[in-house]
C-alpha positions as CSV (number, residue, x, y, z in Angstrom):
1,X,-0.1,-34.6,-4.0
2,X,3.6,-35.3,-4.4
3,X,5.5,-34.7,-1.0
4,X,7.4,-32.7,-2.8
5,X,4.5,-29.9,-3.3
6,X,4.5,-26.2,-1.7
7,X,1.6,-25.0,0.0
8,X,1.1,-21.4,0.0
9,X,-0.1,-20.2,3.6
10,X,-4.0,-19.9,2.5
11,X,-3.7,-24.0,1.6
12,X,-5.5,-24.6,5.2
13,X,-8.6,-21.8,3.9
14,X,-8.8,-23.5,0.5
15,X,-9.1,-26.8,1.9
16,X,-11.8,-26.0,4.7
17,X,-14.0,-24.0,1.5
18,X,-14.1,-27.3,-0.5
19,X,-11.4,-26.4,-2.9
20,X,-10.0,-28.9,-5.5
21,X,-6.5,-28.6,-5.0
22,X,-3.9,-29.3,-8.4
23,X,-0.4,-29.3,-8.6
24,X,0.3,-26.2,-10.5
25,X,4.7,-25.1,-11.1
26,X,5.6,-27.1,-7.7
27,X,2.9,-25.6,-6.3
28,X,-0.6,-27.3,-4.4
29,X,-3.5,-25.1,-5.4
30,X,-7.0,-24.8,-5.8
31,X,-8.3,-24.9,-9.0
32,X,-11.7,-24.2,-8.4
33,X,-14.6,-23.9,-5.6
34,X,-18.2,-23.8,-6.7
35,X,-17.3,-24.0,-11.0
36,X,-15.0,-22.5,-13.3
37,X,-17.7,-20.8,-15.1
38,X,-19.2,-18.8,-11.9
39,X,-15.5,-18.0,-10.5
40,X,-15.3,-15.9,-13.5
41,X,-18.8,-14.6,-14.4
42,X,-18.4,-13.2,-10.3
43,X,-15.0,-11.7,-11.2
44,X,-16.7,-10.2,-14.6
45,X,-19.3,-8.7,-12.8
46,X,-18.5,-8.2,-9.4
47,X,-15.5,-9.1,-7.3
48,X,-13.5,-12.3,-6.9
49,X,-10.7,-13.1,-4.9
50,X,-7.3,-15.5,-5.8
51,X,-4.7,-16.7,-4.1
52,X,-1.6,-15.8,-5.9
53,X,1.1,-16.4,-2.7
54,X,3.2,-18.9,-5.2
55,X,4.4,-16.3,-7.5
56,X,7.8,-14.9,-6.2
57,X,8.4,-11.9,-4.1
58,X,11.8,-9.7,-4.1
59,X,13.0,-6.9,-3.1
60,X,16.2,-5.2,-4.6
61,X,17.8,-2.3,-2.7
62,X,20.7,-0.1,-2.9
63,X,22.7,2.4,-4.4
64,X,22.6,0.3,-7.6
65,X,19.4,-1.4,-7.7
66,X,18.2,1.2,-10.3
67,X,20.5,0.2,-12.4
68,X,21.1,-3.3,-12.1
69,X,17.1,-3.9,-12.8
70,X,17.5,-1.4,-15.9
71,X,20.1,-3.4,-17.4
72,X,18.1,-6.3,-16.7
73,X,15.0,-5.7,-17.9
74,X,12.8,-3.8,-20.7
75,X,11.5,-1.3,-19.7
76,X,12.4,1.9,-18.4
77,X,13.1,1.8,-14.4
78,X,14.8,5.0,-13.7
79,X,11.8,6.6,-14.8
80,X,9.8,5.3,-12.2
81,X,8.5,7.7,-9.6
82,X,8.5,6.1,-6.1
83,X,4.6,3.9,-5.7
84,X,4.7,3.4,-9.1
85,X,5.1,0.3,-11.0
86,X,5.0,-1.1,-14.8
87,X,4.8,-4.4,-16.6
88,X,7.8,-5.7,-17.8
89,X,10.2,-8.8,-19.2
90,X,14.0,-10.3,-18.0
91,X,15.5,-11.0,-21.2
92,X,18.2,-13.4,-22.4
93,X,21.1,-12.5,-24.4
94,X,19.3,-13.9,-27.4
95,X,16.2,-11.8,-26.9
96,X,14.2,-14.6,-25.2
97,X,12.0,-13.9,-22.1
98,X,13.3,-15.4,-19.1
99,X,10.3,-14.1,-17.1
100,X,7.3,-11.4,-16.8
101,X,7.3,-9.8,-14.4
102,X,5.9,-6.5,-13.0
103,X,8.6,-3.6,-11.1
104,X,7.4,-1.3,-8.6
105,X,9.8,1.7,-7.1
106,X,9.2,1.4,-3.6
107,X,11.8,4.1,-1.9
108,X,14.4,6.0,-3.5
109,X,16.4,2.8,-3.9
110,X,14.3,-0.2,-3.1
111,X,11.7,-2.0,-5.8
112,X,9.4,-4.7,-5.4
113,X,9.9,-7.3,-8.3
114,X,7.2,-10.0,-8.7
115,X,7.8,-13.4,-10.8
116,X,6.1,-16.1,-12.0
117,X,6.1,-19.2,-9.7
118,X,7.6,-21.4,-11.9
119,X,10.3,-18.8,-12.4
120,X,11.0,-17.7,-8.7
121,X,14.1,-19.3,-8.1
122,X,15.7,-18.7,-12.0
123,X,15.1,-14.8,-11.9
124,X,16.7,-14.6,-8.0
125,X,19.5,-16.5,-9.4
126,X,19.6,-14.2,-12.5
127,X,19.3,-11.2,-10.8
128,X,22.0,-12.3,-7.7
129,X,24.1,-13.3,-10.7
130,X,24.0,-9.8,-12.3
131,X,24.0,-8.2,-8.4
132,X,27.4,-6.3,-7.3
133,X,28.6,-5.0,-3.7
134,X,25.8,-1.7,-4.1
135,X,22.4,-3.9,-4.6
136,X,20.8,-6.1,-1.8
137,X,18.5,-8.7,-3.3
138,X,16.0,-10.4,-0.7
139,X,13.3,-13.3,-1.4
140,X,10.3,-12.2,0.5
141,X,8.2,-14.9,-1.0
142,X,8.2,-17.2,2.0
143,X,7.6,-14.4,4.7
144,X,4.5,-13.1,3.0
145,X,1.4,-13.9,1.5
146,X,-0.3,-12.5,-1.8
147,X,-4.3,-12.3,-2.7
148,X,-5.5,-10.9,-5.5
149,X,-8.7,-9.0,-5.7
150,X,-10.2,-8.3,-8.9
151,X,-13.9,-7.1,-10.3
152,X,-15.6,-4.3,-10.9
153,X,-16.2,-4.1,-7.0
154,X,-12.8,-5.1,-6.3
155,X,-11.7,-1.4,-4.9
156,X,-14.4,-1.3,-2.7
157,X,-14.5,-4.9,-1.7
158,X,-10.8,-4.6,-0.4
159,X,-10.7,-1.1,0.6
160,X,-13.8,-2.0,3.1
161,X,-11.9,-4.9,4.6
162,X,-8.6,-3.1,5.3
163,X,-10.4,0.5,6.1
164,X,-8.7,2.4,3.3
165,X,-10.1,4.2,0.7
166,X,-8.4,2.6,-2.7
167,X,-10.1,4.6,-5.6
168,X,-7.4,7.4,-5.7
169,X,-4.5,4.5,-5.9
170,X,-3.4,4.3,-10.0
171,X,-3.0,1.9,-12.2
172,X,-0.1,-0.1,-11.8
173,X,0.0,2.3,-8.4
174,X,1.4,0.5,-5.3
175,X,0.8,1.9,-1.2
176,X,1.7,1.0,2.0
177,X,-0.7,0.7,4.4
178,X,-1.1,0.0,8.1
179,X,-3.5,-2.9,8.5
180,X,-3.7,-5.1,11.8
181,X,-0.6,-3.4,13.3
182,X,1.4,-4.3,10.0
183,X,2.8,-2.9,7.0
184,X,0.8,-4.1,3.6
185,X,1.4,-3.4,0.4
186,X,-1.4,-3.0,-2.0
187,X,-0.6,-2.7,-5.9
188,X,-3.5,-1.8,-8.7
189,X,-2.8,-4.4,-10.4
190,X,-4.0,-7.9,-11.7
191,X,-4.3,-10.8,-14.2
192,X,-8.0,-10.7,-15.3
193,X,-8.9,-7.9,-17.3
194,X,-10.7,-6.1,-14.5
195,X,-9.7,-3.2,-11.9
196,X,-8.5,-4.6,-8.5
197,X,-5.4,-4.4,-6.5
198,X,-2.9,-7.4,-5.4
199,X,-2.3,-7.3,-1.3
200,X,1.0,-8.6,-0.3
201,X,0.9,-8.9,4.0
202,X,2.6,-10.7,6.2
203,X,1.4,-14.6,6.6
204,X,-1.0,-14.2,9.4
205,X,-2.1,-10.7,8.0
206,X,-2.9,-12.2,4.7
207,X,-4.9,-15.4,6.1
208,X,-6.9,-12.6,8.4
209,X,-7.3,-10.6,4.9
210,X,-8.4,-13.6,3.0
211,X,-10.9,-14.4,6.0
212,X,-12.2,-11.0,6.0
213,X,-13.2,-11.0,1.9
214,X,-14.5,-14.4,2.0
215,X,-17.1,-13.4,4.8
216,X,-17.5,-9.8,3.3
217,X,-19.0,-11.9,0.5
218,X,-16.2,-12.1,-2.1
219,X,-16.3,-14.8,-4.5
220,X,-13.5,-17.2,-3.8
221,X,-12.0,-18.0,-7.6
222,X,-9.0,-21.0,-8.5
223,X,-6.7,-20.9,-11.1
224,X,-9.2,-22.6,-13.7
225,X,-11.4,-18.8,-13.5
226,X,-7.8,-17.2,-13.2
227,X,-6.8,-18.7,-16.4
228,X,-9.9,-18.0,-18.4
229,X,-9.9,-14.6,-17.6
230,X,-6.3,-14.1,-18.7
231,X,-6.9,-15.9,-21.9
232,X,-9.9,-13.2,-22.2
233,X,-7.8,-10.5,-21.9
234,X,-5.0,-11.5,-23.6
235,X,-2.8,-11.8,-21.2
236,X,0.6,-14.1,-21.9
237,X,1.5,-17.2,-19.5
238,X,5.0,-18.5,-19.5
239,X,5.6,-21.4,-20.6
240,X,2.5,-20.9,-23.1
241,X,2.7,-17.7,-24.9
242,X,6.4,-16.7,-23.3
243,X,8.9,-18.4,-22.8
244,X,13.5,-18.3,-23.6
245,X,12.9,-18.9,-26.9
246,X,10.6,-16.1,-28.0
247,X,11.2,-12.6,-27.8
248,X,9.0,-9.2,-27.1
249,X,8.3,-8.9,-31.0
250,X,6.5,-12.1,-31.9
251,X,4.8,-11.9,-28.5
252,X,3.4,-8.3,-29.1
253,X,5.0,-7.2,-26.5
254,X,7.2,-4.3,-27.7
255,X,4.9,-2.0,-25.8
256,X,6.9,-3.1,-22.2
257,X,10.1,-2.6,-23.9
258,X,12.1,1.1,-23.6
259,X,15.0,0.4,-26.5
260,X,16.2,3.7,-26.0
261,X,17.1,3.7,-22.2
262,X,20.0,2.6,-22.7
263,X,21.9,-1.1,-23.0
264,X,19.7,-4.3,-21.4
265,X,20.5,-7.7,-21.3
266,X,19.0,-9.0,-24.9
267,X,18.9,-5.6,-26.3
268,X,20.8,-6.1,-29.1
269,X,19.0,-9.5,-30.4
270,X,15.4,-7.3,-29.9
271,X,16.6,-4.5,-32.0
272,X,17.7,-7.1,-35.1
273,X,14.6,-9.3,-34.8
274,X,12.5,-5.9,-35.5
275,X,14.9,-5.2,-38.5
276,X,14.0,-8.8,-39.9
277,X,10.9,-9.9,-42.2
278,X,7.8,-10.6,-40.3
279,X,7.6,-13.8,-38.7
280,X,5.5,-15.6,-36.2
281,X,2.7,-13.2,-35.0
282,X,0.9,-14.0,-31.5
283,X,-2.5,-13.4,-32.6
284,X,-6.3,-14.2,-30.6
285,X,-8.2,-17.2,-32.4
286,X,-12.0,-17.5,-31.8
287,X,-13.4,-21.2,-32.2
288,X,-17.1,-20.4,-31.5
289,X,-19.3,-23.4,-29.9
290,X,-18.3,-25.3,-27.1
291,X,-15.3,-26.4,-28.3
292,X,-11.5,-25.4,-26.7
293,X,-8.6,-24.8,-28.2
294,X,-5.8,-26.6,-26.4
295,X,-2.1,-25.9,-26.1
296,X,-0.3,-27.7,-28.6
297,X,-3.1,-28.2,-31.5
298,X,-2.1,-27.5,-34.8
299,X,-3.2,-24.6,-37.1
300,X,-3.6,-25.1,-40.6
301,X,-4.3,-23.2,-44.3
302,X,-5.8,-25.9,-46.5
303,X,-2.7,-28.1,-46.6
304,X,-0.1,-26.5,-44.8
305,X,0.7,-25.7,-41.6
306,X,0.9,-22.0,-40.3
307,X,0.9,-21.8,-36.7
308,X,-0.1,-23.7,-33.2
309,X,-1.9,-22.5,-30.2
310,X,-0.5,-21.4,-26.7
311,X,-3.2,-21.4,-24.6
312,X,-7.0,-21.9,-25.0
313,X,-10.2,-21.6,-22.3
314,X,-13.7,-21.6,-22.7
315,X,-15.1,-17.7,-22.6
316,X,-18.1,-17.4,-20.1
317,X,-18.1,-13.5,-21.9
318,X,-18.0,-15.0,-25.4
319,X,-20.2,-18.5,-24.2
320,X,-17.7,-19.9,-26.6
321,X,-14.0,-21.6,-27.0
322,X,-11.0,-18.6,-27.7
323,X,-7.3,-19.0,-27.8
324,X,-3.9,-17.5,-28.3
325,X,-1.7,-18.9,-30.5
326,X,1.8,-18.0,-33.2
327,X,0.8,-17.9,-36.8
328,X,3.2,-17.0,-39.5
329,X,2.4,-14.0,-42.2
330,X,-0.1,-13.4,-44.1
331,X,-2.3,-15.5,-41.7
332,X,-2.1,-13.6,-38.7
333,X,-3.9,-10.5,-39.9
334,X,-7.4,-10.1,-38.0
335,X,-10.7,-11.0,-39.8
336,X,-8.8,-14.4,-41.5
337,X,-9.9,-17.7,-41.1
338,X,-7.8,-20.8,-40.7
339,X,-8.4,-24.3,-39.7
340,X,-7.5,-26.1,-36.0
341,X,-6.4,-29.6,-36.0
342,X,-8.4,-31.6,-33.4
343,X,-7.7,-35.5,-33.7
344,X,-7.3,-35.4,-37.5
345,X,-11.0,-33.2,-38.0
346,X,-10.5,-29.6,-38.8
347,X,-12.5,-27.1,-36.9
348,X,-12.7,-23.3,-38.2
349,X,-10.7,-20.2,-36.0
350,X,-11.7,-16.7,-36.6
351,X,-8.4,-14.4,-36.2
352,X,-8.0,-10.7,-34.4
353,X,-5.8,-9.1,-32.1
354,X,-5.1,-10.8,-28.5
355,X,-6.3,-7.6,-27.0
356,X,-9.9,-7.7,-29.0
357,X,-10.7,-11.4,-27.0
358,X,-12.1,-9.7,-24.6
359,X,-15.2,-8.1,-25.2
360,X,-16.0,-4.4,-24.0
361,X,-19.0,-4.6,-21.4
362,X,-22.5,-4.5,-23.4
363,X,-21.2,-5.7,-26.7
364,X,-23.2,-8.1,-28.8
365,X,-21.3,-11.5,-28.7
366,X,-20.3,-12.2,-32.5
């Protein structure tokens, strides 16, 4: 690893469980224990834990955090009732996504804003750039640690560990609870697909927590499982699927955007790319086989070219290669057929919606 690499504070617990460790946005982490392939059938069918302590941490606070983050991002913050959160983008002035990220309303003025890792330190300068007298913006990132727990069991799994009861928590819900004579925040939230909750904690809290589910018997999953499951469920990583060059439309991601809140940052760009003829689609592309998609191949219609894919994994679900990936009208409608490029050979991709990659539990596999 370059000397240069971050090590999140569960580095020490990867290691000592036989970890590989990758570099992964600046960061060193573990990209898988016992296989990709089990990380992710334990997560699909019973409970899985990652450690997610590289993705960013802030909190804004004050008088005008509301809104400062409502002119910053897409959706609607004001409307958020305090321990609730939502999915949501920065945008650029050109309608470009700066970052994903997911808001929660903490107190009457204070929110919890999470970022991608590779992002961290562009969204705190964005946001400090934006920032007047009335809003305090703090980087927690360092101070804390961050574990996701995901799975069907996930509830139970991490409720037992920190002696809450976390059914009755929402979706997209976040609590404070007293654990080990510290404040931790748990959020229903996650990146796989499947129920579970994301525990922020203080350093040593979050090593004790991550201790705890390992010996309770949760499956100990790297970012390999992590991004298979998200490419199952659809789910958008930046600098793949996202990134300051595409906006919320082509990314099917109008859902997380309020136009009618008010003015944003990029506003005005979203609302004329919505006026304009159709253009590239992000779409789900099954291969079928063994055979995965990879970022960057080509997509083709006989002889011309109509789109490239973003991401692509191998679906334990499916037991076959899927993928996201931008292709231009008419191909992106679901139930076409067009054609990946794979060293000069031509391989067949079925198309549907992103959200249809993942199958619902007890379908036949197609």
């Amino acid at each position: 690893m370059s000397e240069a690499m971050r090590s999140t504070c569960l580095a020490g617990e990867h290691v000592t469980l036989g970890a590989r460790m990758v570099p992964f946005a600046g960061w060193e982490m573990p990209v898988q224990y016992s296989g990709i392939i089990e990380e992710a059938q334990a997560v699909r069918g019973h409970v899985g834990a990652f450690d997610i302590s590289h993705m960013g941490r802030v909190i804004v606070d004050g008088s005008g955090a509301t809104a400062l983050l409502d002119g910053l991002t897409t959706n609607h913050v004001a409307a958020l009732q305090i321990g609730a959160g939502h999915y949501s983008m920065l945008t650029n002035e050109a309608g470009g996504i700066i970052d994903d990220i997911i808001v929660y309303r903490t107190g009457q003025t204070e929110f919890l804003v999470v970022v991608n890792a590779s992002n961290a330190e562009k969204d705190l300068a964005w946001m400090r750039r934006h920032g007047g007298a009335d809003v305090t913006i703090s980087d927690r990132s360092e101070a804390t640690g961050m574990v996701a727990v995901q799975g069907p069991k996930a509830l139970a799994a991490a409720g037992s560990v920190l002696g809450q009861a976390l059914e009755g928590l929402p979706r997209f819900g976040a609590a404070s609870v007293r654990w080990r004579e510290s404040g931790v925040t748990v959020c229903r939230t996650g990146y796989t697909g499947e129920d579970g909750v994301e525990v922020i904690a203080p350093v040593r809290q979050a090593v004790a927590f991550w201790r705890e589910l390992v010996a309770a018997g949760v499956v100990p999953c790297g970012l390999g499982a992590r991004d298979a499951l998200r490419v199952e469920a659809g789910y958008p990583l930046y600098g793949h699927e996202i990134d300051d060059e595409h906006g919320p439309v082509g990314a099917m991601l109008m859902w997380a955007v309020c136009m009618d809140k008010g003015d944003f940052v990029g506003r005005d760009a979203i609302a004329a790319a919505r006026l304009e003829p159709p253009g590239e689609r992000l779409v789900g592309l099954i291969a079928g086989g063994r055979l995965v998609p990879r970022q960057g191949y080509t997509i083709w219609s006989a002889d011309e070219c109509v789109g490239t894919v973003t991401s692509g994994a191998f679906s334990p679900i499916r037991g076959c290669g899927i993928a996201m990936g931008y292709l231009r009208p008419p191909y992106h409608v679901k139930g076409g057929s067009v054609q990946m490029d794979v060293r000069g050979r031509r391989h067949e991709l079925q198309v549907i919606p992103k959200k249809e990659l993942l199958l619902p539990k007890g379908a036949p596999v197609a």
